[in-house]
C-alpha positions as CSV (number, residue, x, y, z in Angstrom):
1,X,36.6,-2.7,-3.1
2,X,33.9,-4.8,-2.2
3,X,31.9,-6.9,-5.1
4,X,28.6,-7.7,-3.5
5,X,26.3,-7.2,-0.5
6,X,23.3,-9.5,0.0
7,X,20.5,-7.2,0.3
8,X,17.1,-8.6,1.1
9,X,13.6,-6.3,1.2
10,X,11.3,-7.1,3.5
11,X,7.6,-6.6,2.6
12,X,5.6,-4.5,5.7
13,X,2.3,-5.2,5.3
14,X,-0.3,-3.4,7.2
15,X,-4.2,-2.3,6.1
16,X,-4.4,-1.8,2.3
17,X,-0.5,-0.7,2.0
18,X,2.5,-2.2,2.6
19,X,6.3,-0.5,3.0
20,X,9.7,-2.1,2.2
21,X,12.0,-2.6,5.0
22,X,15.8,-3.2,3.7
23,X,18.4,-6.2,5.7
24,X,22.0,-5.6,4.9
25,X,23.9,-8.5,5.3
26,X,28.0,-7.3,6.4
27,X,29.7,-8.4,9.3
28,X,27.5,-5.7,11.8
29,X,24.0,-6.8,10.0
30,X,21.5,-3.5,9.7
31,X,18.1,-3.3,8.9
32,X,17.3,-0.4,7.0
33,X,13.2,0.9,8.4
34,X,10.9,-1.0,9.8
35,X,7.7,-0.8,8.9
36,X,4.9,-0.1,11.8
37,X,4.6,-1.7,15.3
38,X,3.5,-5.0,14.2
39,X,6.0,-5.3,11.2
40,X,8.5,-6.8,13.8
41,X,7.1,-9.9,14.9
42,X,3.9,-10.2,11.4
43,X,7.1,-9.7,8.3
44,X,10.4,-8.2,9.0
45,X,11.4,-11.5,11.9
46,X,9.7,-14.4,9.8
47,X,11.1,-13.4,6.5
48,X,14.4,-13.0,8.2
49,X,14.0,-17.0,9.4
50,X,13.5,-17.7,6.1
51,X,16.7,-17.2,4.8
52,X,18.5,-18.2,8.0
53,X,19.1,-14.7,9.8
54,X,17.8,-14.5,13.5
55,X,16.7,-10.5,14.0
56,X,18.3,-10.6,17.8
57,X,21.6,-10.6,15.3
58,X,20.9,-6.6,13.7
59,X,23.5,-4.6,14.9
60,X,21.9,-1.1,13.2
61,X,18.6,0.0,12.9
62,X,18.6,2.5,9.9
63,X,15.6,5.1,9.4
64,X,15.8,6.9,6.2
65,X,13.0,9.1,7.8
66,X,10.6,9.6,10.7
67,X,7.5,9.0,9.1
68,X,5.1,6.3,10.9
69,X,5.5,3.6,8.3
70,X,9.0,3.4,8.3
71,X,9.7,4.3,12.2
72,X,6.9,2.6,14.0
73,X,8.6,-0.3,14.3
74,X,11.7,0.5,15.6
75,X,11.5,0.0,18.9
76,X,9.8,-4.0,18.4
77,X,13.4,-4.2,16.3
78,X,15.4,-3.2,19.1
79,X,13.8,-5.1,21.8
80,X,14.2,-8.2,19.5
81,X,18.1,-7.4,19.5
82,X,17.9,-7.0,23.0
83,X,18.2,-3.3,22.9
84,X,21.7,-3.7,21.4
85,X,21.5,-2.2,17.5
86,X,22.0,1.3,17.2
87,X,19.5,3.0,16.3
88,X,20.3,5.8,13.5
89,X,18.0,8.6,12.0
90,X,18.2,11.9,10.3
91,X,19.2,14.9,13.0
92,X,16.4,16.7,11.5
93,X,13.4,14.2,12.2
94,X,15.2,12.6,15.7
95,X,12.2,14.3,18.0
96,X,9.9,11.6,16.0
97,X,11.7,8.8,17.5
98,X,12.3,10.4,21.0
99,X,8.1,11.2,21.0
100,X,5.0,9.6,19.4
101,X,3.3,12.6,20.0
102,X,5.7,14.4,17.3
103,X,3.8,13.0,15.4
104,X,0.4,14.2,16.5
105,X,1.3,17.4,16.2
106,X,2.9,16.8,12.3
107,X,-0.5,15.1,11.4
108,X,-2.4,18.2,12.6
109,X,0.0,21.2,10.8
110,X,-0.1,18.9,7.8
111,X,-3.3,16.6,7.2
112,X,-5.1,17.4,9.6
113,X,-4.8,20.6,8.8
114,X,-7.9,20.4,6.6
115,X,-10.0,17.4,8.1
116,X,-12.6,19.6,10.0
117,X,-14.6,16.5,11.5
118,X,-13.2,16.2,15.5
119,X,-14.3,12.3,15.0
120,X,-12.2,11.4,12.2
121,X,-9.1,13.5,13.5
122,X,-9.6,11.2,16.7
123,X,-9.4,8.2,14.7
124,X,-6.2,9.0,12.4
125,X,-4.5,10.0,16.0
126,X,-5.3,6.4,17.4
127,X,-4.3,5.2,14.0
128,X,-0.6,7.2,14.3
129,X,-0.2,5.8,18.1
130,X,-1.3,2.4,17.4
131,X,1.3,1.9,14.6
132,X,3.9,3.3,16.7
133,X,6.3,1.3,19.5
134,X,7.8,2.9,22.2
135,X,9.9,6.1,22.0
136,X,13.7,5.6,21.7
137,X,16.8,8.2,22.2
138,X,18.6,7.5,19.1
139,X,22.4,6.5,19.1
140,X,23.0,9.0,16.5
141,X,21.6,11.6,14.3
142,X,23.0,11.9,10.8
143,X,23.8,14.7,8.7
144,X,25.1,15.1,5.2
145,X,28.1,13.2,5.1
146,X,28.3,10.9,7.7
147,X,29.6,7.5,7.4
148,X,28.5,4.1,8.9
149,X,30.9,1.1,9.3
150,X,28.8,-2.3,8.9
151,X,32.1,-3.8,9.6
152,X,35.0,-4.6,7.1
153,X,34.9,-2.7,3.9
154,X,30.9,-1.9,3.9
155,X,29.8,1.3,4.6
156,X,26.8,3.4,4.3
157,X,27.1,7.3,3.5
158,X,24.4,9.6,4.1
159,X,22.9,11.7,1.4
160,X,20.1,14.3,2.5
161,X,17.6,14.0,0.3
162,X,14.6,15.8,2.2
163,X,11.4,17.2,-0.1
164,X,9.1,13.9,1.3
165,X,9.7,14.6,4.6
166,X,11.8,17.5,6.2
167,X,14.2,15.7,7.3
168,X,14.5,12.6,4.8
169,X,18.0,11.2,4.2
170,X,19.4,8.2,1.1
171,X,21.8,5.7,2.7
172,X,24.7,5.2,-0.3
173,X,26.4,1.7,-0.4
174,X,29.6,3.1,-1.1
175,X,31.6,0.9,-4.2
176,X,28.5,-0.3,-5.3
177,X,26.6,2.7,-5.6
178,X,23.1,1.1,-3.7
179,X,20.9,3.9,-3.1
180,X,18.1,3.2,-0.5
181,X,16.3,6.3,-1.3
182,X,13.0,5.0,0.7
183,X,10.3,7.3,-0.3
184,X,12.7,10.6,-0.8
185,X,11.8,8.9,-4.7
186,X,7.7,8.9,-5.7
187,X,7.6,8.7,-9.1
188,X,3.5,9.2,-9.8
189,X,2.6,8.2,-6.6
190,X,1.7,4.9,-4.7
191,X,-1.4,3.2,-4.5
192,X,-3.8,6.1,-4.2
193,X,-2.4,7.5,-7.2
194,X,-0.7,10.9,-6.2
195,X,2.9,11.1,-4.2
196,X,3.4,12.2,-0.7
197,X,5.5,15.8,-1.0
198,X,6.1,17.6,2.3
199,X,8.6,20.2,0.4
200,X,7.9,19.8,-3.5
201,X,11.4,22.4,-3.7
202,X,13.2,20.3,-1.9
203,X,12.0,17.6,-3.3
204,X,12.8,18.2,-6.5
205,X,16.5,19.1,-5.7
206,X,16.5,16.1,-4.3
207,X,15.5,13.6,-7.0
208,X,17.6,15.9,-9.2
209,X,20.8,15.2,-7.2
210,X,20.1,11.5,-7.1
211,X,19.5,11.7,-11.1
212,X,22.9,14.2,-11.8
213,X,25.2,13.5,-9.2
214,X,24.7,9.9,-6.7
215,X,23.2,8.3,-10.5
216,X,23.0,4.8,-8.1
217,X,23.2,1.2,-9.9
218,X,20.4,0.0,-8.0
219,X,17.5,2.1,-6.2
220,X,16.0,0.8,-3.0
221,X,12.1,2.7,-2.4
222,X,10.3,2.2,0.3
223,X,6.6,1.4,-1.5
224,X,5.6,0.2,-5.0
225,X,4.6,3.6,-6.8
226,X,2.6,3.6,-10.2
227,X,4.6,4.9,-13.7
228,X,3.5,7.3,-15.9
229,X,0.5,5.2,-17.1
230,X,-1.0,4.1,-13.8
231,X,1.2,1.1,-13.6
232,X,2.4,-0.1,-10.5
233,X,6.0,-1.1,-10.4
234,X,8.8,-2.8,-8.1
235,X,9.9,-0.9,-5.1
236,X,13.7,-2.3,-6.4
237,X,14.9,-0.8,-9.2
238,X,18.4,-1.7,-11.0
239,X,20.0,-0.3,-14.4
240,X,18.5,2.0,-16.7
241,X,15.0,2.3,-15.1
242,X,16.9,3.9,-12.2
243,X,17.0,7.1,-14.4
244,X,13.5,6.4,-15.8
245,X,12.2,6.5,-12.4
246,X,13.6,9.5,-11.4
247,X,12.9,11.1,-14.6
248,X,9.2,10.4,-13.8
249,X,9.2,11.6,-10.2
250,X,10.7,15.1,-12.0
251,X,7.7,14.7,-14.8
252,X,5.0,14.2,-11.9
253,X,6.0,17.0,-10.2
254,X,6.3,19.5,-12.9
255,X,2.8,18.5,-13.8
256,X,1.3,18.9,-9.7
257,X,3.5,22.2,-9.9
258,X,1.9,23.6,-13.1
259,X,-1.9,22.7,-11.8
260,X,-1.6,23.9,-8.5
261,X,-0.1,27.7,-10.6
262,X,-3.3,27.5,-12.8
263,X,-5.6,26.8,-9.6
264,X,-4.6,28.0,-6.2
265,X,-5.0,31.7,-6.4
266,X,-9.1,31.3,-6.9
267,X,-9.0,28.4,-5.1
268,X,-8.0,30.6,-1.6
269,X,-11.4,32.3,-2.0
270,X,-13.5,29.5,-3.4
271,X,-16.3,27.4,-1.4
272,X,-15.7,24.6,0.3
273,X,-15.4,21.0,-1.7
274,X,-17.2,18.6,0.5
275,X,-13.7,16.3,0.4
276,X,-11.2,18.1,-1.0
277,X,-11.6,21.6,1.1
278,X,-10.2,24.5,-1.1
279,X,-8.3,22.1,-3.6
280,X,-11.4,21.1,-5.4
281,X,-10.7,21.9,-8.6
282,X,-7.3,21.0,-8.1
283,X,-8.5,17.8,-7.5
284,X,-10.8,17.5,-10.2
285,X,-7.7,18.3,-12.8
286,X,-6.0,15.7,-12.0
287,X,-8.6,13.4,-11.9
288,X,-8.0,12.2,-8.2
289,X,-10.6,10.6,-6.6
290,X,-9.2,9.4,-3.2
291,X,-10.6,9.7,0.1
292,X,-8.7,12.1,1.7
293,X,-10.1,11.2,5.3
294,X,-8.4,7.9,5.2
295,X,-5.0,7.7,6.6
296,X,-2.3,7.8,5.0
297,X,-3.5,10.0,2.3
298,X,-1.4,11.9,0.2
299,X,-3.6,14.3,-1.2
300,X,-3.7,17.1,1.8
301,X,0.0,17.1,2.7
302,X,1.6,17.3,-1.4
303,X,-1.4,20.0,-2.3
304,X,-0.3,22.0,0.7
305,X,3.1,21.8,0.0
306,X,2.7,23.3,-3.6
307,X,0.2,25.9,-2.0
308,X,3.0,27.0,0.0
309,X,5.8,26.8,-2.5
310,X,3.2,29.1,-4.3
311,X,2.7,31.5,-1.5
312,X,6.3,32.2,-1.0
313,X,6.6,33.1,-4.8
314,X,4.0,34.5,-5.4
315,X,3.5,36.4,-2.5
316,X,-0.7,35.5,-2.8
């Protein structure tokens, strides 16, 4: 049984956001995402110096999920190891890391899906390629499960935990019950104030299975996301406001859930709101005020996702 594991968060910063990046220290060292392109070289090498670890030393390259923010810098990692580390993601998302242009056609099913100005779409798609390195053919795609062997007694198990992202999986330190949960875990959102939901059924499943069954120690996210009263807090979490956090993730999505029943059948027929397309009123409910032609914006993708969770019971 192993009693500790140094784990160190790295902070990606890039524009107005930033996105936690996780180092595992064990005998085959892994990074856990990587932030964007840049995050390499600008945050996840010099913080590394800092407490003495050279990156050429990562033996695994961990994505929780393929989204830009946590993928795009994958390939900088592995050139800095020398194209040595393994580089592990979910089986579900592994065409994201084979193709940048994956993730053109994601962007336009999802958010793009209602930004009808050619320009802007344009500028989002440079945005997407810009933050992303080179495509890579993953060492392995895991499934519910699977183990990985850091060397000695440290291991990883994967968890799906999709809802944010298709595909999104929770690495489990096993005998010390460390969850890195990345952003399968939103609480009331991040900085613009509303989460990022792909899926909001399997989303909540997810967070419900973290709460009832993994019930981690400590809870690694992969962004700083607001509490119930607006308040941003740590994207580490450890003891009881592990439960607290996912209690509020359940409590935000109840409330998104119940707005989106009250709104979206008048809302398919309704004129056009000059931002917020056909989820005006939605919008105006739950007093969001966001831009939802900046990138990354939340807003689109997690009112689609209920609309469609909608649709499929509903039958509307």
């Amino acid at each position: 049984m192993i009693n500790s594991v140094r784990v160190i968060p790295i902070e990606c910063r890039f524009g107005p956001i930033s996105a936690f990046a996780y180092y595992v220290d064990a005998p085959e060292p892994a990074i856990i995402d990587t932030g964007v392109n840049i995050s390499a070289r600008q945050d996840i090498e010099p913080t590394l110096v800092e407490h003495g670890i050279r990156i050429e030393d990562i033996r695994w390259i961990l994505l929780t999920h393929g989204h830009v923010d946590h993928l795009g810098g994958a390939f900088e990692v592995w050139e800095k190891t020398g194209r040595r580390a393994k580089v592990v993601i979910p089986k579900k998302e592994a065409r994201l890391l084979r193709d940048r242009n994956e993730h053109i056609a994601d962007y336009k099913a999802l958010q793009g899906k209602y930004i009808t100005d050619p320009a802007i779409q344009e500028k989002h798609i440079t945005m997407l390629t810009t933050d992303i390195g080179g495509n890579i053919e993953p060492d392995m795609e895991v499934v519910e499960g699977d183990s990985i062997n850091l060397g000695g007694d440290i291991t990883l198990k994967v968890i799906e935990t999709p809802g944010h992202s298709i595909g999104s999986v929770t690495f489990v330190l096993e005998g010390l019950d460390f969850a890195f949960a990345a952003d399968a875990v939103q609480m009331y959102g991040g900085a613009g104030g509303l989460p990022t939901i792909e899926n909001p059924v399997l989303y909540r499943k997810s967070v419900r299975r973290l709460l009832e069954e993994v019930r981690p120690k400590r809870l690694y996210l992969g962004h700083p996301f607001r509490n119930s009263n607006g308040e941003m807090q740590s994207a580490q979490i450890e003891g009881e406001q592990v439960a607290s956090v996912l209690q509020a993730s359940l409590e935000r999505d109840a409330k998104l859930r119940d707005v989106v029943q009250r709104h979206i059948t008048n809302e398919l027929a309704a004129e056009q709101h000059e931002l917020y397309g056909p989820f005006g009123r939605v919008a105006e409910e739950i007093g969001y005020t966001g831009d939802p032609r900046h990138l990354p914006c939340a807003f689109f993708v997690t009112i689609h996702g209920y609309k469609e969770e909608l649709i499929k019971t509903r039958n509307i």
